[in-house]
Residue frames as a rotation matrix with the C-alpha (Angstrom) as fourth column:
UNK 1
-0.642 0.762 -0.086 13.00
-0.674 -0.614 -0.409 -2.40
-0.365 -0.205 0.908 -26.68
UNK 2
-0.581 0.651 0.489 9.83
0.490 0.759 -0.428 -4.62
-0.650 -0.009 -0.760 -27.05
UNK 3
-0.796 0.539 0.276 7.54
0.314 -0.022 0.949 -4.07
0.517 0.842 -0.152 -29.80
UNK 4
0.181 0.878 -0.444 4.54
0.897 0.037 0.440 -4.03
0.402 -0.478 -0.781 -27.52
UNK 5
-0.382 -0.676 -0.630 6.75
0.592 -0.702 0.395 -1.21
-0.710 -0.222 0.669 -25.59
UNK 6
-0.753 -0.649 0.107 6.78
0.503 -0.463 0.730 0.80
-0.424 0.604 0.675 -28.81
UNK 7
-0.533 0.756 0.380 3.35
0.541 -0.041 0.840 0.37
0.651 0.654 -0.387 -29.70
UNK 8
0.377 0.802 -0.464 2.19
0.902 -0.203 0.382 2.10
0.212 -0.562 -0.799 -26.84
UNK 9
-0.286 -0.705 -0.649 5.01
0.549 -0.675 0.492 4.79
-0.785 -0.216 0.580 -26.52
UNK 10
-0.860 0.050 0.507 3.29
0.510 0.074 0.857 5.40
0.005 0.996 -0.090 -30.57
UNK 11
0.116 0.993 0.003 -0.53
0.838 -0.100 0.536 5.40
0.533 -0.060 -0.844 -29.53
UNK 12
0.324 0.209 -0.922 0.43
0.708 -0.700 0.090 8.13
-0.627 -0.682 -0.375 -26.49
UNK 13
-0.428 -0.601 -0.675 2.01
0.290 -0.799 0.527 10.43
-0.856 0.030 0.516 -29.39
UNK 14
-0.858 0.351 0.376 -0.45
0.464 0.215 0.859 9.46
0.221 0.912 -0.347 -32.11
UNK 15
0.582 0.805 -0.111 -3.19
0.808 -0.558 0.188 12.14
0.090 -0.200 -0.976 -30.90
UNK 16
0.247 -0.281 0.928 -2.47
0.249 -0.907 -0.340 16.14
0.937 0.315 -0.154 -31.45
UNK 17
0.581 0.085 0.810 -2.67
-0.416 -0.824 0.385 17.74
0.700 -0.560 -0.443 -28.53
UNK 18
0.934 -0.338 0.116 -0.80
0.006 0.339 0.941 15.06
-0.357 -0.878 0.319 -26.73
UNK 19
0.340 -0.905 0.255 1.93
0.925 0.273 -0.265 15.75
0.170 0.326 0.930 -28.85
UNK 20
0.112 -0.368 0.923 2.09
-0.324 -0.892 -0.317 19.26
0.940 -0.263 -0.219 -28.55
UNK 21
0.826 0.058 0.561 2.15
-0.496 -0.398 0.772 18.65
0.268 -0.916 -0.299 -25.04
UNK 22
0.490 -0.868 0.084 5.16
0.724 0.459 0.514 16.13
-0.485 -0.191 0.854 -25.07
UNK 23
-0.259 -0.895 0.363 7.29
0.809 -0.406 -0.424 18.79
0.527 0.184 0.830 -27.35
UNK 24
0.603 -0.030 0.797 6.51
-0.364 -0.900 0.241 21.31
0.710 -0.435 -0.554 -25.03
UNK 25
0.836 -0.416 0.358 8.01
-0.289 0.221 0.932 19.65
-0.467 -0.882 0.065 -22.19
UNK 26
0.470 -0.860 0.198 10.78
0.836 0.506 0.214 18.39
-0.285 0.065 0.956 -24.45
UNK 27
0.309 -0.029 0.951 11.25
0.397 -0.905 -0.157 22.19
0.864 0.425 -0.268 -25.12
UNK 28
0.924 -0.047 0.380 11.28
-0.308 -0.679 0.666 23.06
0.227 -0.733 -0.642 -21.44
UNK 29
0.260 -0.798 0.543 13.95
-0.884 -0.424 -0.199 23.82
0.389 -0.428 -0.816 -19.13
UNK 30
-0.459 -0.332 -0.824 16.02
-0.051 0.936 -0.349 20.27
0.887 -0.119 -0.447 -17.94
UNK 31
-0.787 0.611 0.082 14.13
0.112 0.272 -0.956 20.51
-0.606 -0.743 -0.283 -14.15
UNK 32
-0.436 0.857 0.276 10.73
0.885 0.353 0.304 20.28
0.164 0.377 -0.912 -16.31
UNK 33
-0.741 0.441 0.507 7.94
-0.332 -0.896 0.294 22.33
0.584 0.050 0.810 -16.44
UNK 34
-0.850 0.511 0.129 5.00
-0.024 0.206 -0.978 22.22
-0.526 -0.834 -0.163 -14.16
UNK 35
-0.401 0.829 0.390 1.30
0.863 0.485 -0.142 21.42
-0.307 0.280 -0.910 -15.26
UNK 36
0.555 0.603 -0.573 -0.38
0.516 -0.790 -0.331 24.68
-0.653 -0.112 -0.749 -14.99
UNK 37
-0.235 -0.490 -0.839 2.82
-0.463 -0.703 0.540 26.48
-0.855 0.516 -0.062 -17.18
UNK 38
-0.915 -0.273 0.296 1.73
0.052 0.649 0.759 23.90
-0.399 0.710 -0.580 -19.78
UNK 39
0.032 0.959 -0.283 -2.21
0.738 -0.214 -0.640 24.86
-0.674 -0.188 -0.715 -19.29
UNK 40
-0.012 -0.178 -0.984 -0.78
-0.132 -0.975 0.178 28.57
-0.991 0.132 -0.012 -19.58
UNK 41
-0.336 -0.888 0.314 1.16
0.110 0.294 0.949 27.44
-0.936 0.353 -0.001 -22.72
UNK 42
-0.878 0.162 0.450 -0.70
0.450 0.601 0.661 25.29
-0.163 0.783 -0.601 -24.79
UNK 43
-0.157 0.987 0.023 -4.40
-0.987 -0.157 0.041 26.70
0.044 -0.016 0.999 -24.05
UNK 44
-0.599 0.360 -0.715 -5.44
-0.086 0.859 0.505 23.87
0.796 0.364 -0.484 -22.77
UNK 45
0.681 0.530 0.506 -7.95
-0.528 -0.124 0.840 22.95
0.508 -0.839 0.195 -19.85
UNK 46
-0.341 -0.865 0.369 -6.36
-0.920 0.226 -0.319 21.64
0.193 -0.448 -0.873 -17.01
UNK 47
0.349 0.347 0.870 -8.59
-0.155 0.938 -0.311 17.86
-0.924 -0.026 0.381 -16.57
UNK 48
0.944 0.013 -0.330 -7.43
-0.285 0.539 -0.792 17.57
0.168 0.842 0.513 -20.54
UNK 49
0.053 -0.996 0.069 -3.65
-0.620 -0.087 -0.780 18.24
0.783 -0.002 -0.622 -19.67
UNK 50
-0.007 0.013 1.000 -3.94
-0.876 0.483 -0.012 15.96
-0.483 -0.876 0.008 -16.78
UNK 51
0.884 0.316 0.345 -5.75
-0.105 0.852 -0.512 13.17
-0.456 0.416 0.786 -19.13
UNK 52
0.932 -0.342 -0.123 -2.39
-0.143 -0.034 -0.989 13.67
0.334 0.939 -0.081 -21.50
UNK 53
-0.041 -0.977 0.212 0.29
-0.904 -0.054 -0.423 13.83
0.425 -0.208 -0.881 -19.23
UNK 54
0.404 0.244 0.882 -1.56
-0.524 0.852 0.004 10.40
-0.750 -0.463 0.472 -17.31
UNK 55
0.999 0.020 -0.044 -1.11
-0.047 0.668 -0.742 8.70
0.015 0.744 0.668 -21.16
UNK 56
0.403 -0.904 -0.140 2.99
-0.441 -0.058 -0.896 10.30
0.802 0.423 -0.422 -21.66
UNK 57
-0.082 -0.510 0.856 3.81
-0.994 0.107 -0.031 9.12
-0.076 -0.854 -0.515 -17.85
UNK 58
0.451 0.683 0.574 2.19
-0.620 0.703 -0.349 6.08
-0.642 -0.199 0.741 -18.67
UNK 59
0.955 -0.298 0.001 3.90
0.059 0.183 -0.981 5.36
0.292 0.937 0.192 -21.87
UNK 60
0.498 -0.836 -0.228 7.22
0.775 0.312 0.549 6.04
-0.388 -0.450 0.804 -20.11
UNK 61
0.355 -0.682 0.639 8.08
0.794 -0.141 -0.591 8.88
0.493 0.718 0.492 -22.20
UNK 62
0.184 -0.335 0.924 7.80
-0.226 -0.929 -0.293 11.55
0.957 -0.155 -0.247 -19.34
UNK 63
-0.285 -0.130 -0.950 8.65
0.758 0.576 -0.306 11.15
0.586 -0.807 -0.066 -15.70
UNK 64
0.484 0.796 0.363 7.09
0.145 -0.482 0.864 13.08
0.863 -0.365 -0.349 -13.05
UNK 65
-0.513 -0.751 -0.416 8.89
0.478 0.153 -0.865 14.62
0.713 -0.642 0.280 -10.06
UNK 66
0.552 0.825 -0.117 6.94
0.584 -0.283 0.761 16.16
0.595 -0.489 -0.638 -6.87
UNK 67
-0.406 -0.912 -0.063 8.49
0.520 -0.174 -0.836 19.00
0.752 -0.372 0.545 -5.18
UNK 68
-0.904 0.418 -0.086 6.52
-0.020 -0.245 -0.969 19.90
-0.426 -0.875 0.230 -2.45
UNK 69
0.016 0.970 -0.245 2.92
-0.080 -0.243 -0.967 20.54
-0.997 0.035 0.073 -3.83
UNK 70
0.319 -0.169 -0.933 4.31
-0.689 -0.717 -0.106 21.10
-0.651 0.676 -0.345 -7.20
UNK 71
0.544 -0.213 0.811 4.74
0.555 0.816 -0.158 18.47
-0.629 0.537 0.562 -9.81
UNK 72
-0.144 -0.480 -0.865 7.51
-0.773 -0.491 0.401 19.01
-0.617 0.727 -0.301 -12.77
UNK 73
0.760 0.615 0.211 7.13
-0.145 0.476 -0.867 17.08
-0.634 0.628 0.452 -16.01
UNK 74
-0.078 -0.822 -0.564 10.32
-0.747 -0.327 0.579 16.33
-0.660 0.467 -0.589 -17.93
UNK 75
0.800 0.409 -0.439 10.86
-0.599 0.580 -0.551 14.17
0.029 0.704 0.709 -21.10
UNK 76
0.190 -0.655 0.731 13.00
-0.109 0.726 0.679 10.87
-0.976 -0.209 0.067 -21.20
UNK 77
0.425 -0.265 -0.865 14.97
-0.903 -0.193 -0.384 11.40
-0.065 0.945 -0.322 -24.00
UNK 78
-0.605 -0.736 0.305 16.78
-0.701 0.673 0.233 8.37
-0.377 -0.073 -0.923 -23.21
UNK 79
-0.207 0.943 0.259 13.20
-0.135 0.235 -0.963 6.60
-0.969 -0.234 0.078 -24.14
UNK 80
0.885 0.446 -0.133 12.80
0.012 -0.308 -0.951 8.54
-0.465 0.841 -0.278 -27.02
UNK 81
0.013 -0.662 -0.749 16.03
-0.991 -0.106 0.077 7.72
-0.131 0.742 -0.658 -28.28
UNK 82
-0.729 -0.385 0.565 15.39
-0.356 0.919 0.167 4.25
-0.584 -0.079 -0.808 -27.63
UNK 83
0.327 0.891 0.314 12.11
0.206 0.257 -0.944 4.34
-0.922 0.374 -0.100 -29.35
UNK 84
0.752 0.213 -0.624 13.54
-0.539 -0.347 -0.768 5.99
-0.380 0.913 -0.146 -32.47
UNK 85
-0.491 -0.868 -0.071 16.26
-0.835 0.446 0.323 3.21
-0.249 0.218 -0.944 -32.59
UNK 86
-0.518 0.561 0.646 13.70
-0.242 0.628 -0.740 1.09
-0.820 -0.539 -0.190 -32.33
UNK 87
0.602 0.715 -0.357 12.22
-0.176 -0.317 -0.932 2.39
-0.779 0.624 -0.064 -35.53
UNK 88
0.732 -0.314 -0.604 15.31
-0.675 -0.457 -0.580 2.46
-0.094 0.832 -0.547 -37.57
UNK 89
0.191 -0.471 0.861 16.96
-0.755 0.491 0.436 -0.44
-0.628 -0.733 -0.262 -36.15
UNK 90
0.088 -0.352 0.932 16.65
0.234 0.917 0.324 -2.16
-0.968 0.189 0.163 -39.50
UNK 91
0.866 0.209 -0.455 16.84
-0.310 -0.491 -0.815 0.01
-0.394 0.846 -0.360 -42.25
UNK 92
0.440 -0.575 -0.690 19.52
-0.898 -0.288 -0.333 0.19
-0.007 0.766 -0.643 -45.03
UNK 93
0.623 -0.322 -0.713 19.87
-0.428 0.622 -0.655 -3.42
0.655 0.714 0.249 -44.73
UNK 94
0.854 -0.420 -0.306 21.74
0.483 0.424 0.766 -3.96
-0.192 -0.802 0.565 -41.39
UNK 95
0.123 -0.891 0.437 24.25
0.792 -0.177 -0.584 -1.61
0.598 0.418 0.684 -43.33
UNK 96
-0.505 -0.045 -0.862 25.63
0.665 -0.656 -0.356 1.66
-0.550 -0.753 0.362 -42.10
UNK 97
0.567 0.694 0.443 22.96
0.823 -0.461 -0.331 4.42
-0.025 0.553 -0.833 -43.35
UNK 98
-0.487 -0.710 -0.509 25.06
0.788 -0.608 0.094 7.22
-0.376 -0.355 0.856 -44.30
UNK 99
-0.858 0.259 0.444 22.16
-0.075 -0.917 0.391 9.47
0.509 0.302 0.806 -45.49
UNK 100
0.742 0.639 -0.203 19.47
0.320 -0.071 0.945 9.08
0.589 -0.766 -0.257 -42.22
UNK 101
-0.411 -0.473 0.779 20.75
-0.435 -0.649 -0.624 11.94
0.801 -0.596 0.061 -40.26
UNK 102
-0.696 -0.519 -0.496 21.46
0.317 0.398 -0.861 11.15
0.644 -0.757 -0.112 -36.35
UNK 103
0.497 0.689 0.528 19.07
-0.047 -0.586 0.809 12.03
0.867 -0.427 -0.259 -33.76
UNK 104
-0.052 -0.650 -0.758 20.96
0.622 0.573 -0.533 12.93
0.781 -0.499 0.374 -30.96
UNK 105
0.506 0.275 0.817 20.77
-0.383 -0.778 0.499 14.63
0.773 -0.565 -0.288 -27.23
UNK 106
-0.513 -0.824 -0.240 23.02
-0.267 0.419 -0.868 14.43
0.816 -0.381 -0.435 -24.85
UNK 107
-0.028 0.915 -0.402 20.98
0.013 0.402 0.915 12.92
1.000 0.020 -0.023 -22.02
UNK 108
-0.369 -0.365 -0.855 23.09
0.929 -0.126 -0.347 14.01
0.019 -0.922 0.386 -19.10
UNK 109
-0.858 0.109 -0.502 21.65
-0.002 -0.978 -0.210 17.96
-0.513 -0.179 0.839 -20.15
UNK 110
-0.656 0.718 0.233 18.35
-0.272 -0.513 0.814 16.89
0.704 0.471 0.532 -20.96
């Protein structure tokens, strides 16, 4: 992962409401969730939730599928596990860390 990479994958989660809106979708169901259930959700307008999901799609952390009319929104955990390696990638010294619990998800069932 690239530094530059990270810093921007940061900035798109470093504002509230775009986070709530990424752990909602990392909450939903593995085929994603659609805009408007996320509107419903969060109480948000729909031009803001647009402006937020443009920044996470952008950032790479969600990915966007189009089934007929209907967009679905899912998170790339694979991403976000690469970003939080990314973070921790030098702690304890290059040692193993045996007290920084694991973040794991299988990524075939998210």
């Amino acid at each position: 992962m690239e530094e530059d990479w990270a810093v921007t994958a940061l900035a798109a989660l470093a504002q509230s409401s775009r986070l709530r809106v990424f752990r909602a979708i990392v909450g939903a169901s593995p085929d994603g969730v659609q805009p408007g259930q996320l509107a419903l959700a969060l109480e948000v307008p729909a031009n803001t939730l647009s402006f937020h999901l443009k920044e996470l799609h952008h950032a790479g952390l969600v990915s966007v599928r189009r089934e007929g009319r209907f967009l679905h929104y899912r998170a790339d955990m694979a991403v976000m596990q690469s970003l939080v390696g990314f973070l921790t990638a030098h702690c304890c010294g290059g040692l193993p860390c045996t007290d920084m619990p694991s973040v794991t998800c299988e990524v075939s069932n998210c």
